[in-house]
N, C-alpha and C positions, 0 to 999 in steps of 0.2 A: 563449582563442583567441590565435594568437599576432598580432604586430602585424604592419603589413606597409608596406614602404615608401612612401614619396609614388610615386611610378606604378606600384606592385605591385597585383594586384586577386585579392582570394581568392571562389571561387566554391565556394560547398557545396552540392553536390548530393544529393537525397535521395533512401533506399532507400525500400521499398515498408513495409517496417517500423516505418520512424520514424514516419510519418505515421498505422496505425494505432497505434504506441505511444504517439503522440501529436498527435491531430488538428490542434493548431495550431502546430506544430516550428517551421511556414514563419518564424512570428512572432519565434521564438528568436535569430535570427541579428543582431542588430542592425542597421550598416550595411553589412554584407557583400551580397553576390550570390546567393542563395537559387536554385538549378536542379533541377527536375522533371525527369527523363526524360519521354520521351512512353510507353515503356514500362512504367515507373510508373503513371502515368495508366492504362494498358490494365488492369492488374493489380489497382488499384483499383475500375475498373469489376467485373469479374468477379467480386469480393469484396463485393461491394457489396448486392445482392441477399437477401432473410432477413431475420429477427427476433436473430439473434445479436449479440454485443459487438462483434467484429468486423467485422461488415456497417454497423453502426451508426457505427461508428468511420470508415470508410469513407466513408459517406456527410458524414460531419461535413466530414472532411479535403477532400471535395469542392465542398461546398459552402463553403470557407474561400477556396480556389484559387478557385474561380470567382469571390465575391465581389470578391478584389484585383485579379484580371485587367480586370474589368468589360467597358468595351464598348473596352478597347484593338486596335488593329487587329492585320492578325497578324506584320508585321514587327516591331512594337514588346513583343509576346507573344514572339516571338524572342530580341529585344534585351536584353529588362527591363524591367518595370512597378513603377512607385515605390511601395511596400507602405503604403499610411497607416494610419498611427498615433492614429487621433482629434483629439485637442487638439495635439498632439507634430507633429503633421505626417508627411510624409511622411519614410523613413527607411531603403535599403537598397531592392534590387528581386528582383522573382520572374519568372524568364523559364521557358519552357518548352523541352528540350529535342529538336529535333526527328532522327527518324529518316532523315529526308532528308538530312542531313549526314553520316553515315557514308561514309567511302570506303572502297575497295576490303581496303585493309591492314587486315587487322584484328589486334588485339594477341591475340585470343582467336576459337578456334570459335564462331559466330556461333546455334550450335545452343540456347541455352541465352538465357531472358531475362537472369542474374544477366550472365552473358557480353556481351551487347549491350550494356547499361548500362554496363559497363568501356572496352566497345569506343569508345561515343560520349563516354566521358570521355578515352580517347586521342586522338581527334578535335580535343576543343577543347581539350585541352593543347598543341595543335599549332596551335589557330587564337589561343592567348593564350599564347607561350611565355614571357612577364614575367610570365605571371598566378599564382594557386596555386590548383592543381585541388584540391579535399579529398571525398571519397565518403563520407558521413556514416550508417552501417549499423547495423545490431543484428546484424547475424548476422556471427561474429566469421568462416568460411569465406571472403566473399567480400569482408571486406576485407584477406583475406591473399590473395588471388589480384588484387585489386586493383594493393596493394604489389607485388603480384610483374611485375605492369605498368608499374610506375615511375607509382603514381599515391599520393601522399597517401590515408589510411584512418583516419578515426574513429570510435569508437561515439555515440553519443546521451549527452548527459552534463548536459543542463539540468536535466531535475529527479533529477538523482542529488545528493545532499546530502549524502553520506559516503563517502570514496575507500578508507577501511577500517572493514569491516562491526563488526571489535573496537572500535571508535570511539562504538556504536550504545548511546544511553542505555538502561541496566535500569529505570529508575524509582528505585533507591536505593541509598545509600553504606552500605557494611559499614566503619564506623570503626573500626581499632585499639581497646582498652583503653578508655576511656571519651570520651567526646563531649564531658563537662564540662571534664574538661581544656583543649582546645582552647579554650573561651570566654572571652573577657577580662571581659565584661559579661553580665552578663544581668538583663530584670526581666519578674517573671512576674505573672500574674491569673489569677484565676479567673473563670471564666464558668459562665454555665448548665450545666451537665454536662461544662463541658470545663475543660482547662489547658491556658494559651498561654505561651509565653515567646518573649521580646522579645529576639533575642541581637545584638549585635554582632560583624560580619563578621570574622575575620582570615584572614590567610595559609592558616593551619594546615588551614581549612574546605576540601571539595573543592566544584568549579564545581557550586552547586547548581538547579535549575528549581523554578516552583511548584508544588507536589504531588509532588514528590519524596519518599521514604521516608528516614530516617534509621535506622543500627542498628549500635549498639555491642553491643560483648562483655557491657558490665553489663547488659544487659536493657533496656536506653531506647530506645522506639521511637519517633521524632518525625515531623511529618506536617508539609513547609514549605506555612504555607498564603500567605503573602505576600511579595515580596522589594522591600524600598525603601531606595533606596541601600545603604547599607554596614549595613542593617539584617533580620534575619530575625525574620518571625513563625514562631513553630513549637508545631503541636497535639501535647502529650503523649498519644501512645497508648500505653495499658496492654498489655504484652505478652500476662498472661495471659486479659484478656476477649477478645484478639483472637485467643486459640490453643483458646478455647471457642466460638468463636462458628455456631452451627449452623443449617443452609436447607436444608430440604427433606430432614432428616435427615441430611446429609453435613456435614463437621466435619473441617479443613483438619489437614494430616498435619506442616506445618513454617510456619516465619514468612511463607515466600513465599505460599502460598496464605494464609495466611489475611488478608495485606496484599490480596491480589487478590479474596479474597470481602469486603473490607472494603469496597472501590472499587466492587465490582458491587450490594450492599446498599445504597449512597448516594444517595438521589436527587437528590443536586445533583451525581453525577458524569455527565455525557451520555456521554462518550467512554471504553473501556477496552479499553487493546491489550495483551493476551495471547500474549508468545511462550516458546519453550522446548521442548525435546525429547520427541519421542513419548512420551508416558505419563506426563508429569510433572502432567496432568492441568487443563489448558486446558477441555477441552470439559465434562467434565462440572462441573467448580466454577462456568461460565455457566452448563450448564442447570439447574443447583439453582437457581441465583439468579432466574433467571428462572421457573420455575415457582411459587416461593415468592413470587413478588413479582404473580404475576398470579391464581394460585391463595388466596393466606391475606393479605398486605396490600393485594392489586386494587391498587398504583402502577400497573401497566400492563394493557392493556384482551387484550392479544394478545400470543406468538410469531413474529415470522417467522424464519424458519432458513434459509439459502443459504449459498453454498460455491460457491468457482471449483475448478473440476477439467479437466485436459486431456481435450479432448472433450467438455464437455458442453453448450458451444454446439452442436455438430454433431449428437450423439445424441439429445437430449430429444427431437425432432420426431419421430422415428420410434419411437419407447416408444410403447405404447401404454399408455390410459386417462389421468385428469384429468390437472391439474399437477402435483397431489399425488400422485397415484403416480406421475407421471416422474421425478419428483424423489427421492422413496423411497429408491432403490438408491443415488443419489446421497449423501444423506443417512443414509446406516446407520449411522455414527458417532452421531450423535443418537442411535436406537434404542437402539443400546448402552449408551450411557454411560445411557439411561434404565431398564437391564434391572440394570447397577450399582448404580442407586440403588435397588432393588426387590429385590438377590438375597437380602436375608436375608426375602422376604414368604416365607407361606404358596403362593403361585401368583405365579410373579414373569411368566410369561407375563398371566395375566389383570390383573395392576397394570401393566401397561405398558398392555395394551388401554384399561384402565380409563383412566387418564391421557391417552395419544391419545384418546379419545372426550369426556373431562373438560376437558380443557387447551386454551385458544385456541391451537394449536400450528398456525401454518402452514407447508408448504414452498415457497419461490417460486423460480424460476430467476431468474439474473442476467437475461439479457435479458430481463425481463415487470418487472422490476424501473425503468428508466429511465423518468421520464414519471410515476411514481408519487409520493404523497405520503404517507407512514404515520404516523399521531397516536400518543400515546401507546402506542406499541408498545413493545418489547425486542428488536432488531434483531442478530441474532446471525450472524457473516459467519465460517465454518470456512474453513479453508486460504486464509486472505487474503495469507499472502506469493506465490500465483500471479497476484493485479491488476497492474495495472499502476497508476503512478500516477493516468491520466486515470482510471482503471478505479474506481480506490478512491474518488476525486473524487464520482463522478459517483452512488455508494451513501452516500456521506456525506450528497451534498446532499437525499437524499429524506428526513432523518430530520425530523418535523416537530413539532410543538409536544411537550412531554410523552414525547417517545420518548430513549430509551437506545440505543446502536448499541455492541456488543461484537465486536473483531476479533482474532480467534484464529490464529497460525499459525506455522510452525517456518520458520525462515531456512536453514536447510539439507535444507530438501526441496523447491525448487524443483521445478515439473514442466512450467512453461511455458514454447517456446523462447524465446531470446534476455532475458532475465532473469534474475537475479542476486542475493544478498540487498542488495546496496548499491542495485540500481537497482528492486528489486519496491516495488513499492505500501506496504507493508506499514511497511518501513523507511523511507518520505518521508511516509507519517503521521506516525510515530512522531517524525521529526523536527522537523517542521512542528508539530506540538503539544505542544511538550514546554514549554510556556509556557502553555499552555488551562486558565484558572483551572478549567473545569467536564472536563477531561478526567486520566486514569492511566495510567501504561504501568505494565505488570511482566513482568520477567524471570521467568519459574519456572526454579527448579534443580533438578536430582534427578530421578529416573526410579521415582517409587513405583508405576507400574503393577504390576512385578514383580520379582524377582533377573533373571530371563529378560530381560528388556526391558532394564533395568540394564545387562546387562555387554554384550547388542547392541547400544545405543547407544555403549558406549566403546570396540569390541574389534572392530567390525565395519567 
């Protein structure tokens, strides 16, 4: 944010968006001036209402407002209420913007809520001309009609944690010619079934995390499992056990998969983020891993299977029959990828039956999701670059003793508005864990689904 003089006063006002993108934005501002529209407020009301993520989200953001306001009276709800901060104190205030202040001049046709919100920021750029008005949006439309008002326009940028999406850790370094080279030191052990070497850091290394992959051109594939000071642990993984290694009869096509059914096989890895282009085959190397892990080693008791998809807060309620068939349609990627794993059977219809009838395989929707707690499950989340970060938060925190959560999903398929791959869910895990001794990200490359999908993925 920028600074602002000794009597300049920045006030950020928020759209209807931020607040469900993120129930508690209010919080974000430090000591700045935090402003509601009262329009917002209306807009949240109406939203508010249901079992959806949004409705939910809604109600949070309202019950956050209302707590700071508490019993202040309403000139002072006007003015600003000092936002406290717990231990910290009080820090910065939250005033609500009222509708009764608009006059007659309006900068915009007054037909339109986005329109009135601009209006009454023209308003009080006129009642604080030293001050700095800023309209803090997700929807990039109306704060180019903002600016076109002579008003300051922000997006939401607190929990976006990468300003370029190339920036986004794969999980592992593809080193030049050999990785030995680069090592000035090294002392190795053996352990129980494993090889560790003890390397010392230089230049030469790229910015490593824990559980990052290593992979040279000579076939060494290193697995960093600890970083202390200027010192790396790192597990020797055998390339070729990891390029045989086989669940539920599928048996990985290149190093990336089989680094990713390595991570999914682990049961000391809780966390494992799955991105990469249509077909490079995310969905089904989860649900091997998870059938195999609940079917032939019992590690988990259960499946659950969800997925954000535009619309599906809104649709499920009028599908008819259980949750599991609402979810169904939703869910066909699953079926698929489990008709793949069955196409060479004798009836690959009846082994798929067989399997859904055999397999603790549930479907839940997001919303029946919050509130819940799932034990030793296998927590499988398809198309997670549509969350939002509160979104992805709030699926995290169900996972409970004994459970695995796997998120799957391509950064350039967004399909939810105002989202981005820098700012989707997906990407502030990813970043946010990229230090989680019990968690994995992987990049998958390559499009083996088909030639077909291949050259539409590069050409299209």
């Amino acid at each position: 944010m920028e600074a602002c003089g000794p009597t300049e006063h920045t006030f950020y006002v928020l759209d209807t968006n931020v607040l469900i993108h993120d129930p508690n934005a209010l919080l974000n501002f430090e000591e700045h001036h935090v402003v509601i529209p009262m329009t917002v407020l209306e807009e949240l009301d109406k939203l508010k209402s249901g079992k959806t993520s949004i409705a939910a989200d809604c109600r949070q953001a309202i019950r956050l407002i209302d707590k700071t306001l508490g019993v202040a009276p309403p000139d002072q709800v006007e003015e600003g209420v000092p936002i406290e901060r717990g231990k910290l104190g009080p820090n910065g205030t939250l005033a609500i913007l009222m509708e009764k202040t608009l006059i007659p001049a309006h900068c915009l046709p007054n037909d339109l809520n986005d329109n009135k919100i601009i209006n009454q920021l023209c308003h009080l750029q006129n009642l604080h001309p030293d001050g700095r008005i800023v309209l803090v949006s997700k929807d990039i439309n109306m704060r180019l009609k903002a600016r076109g008002c002579g008003i300051d326009a922000e997006d939401y940028h607190t929990d976006q944690l990468l300003d370029d999406i190339d920036l986004l850790a794969r999980g592992y370094h593809q080193v030049p010619g050999s990785f030995w080279d680069r090592v000035n030191k090294v002392e190795t052990r053996q352990l129980t079934g494993q090889t560790l070497h003890h390397v010392q850091l230089t230049d030469n290394l790229p910015a490593l995390h824990v559980n990052d992959f290593i992979i040279d051109e000579q076939g060494f594939i290193g697995w960093v499992k600890a970083i202390d000071g200027d010192r790396l642990s790192i597990r020797d993984l055998h390339q070729e056990p990891l390029l045989h290694q086989e669940c539920w009869g599928l048996r990985p096509r290149d190093i990336f998969q089989a680094l990713a059914m390595f991570a999914l096989l682990d049961p000391d890895i809780h966390l494992v983020n799955l991105t990469g282009a249509a077909g490079s085959g995310k969905t089904i190397l989860a649900l091997a891993a998870a059938i195999e892990q609940t079917m032939v080693t019992k590690t988990y008791r259960r499946i659950i299977a969800t997925r954000s998809t535009q619309g599906l807060d809104e649709d499920i309620g009028f599908l008819p029959g259980t949750e599991k068939e609402k979810m169904e349609p939703w869910l066909g990627a699953i079926t698929d990828n489990l008709e793949a794993l069955h196409m060479d059977d004798e009836s690959t219809h009846g082994s798929v039956e067989y399997i859904l009838d055999r397999v603790p395989l549930q479907f839940k929707s997001l919303n029946y999701i919050r509130g819940r707690s799932f034990q030793q499950s296998f927590i499988l989340i398809d198309e997670s670059q549509n969350l939002t970060p509160h979104q992805i938060k709030t699926i995290i925190t169900r996972a409970g003793t004994g459970s695995k959560v796997v998120c799957l999903g391509n950064l350039a398929q967004i399909d939810t508005p105002n989202l981005n791959a820098t700012s989707s869910g997906l990407t502030y895990l990813t970043e946010c864990f990229k230090d989680f001794p019990h968690g994995v990200h992987i990049h998958l490359q390559g499009v083996p689904r088909s030639a077909l999908a291949e050259y539409a993925e590069t050409h299209l």
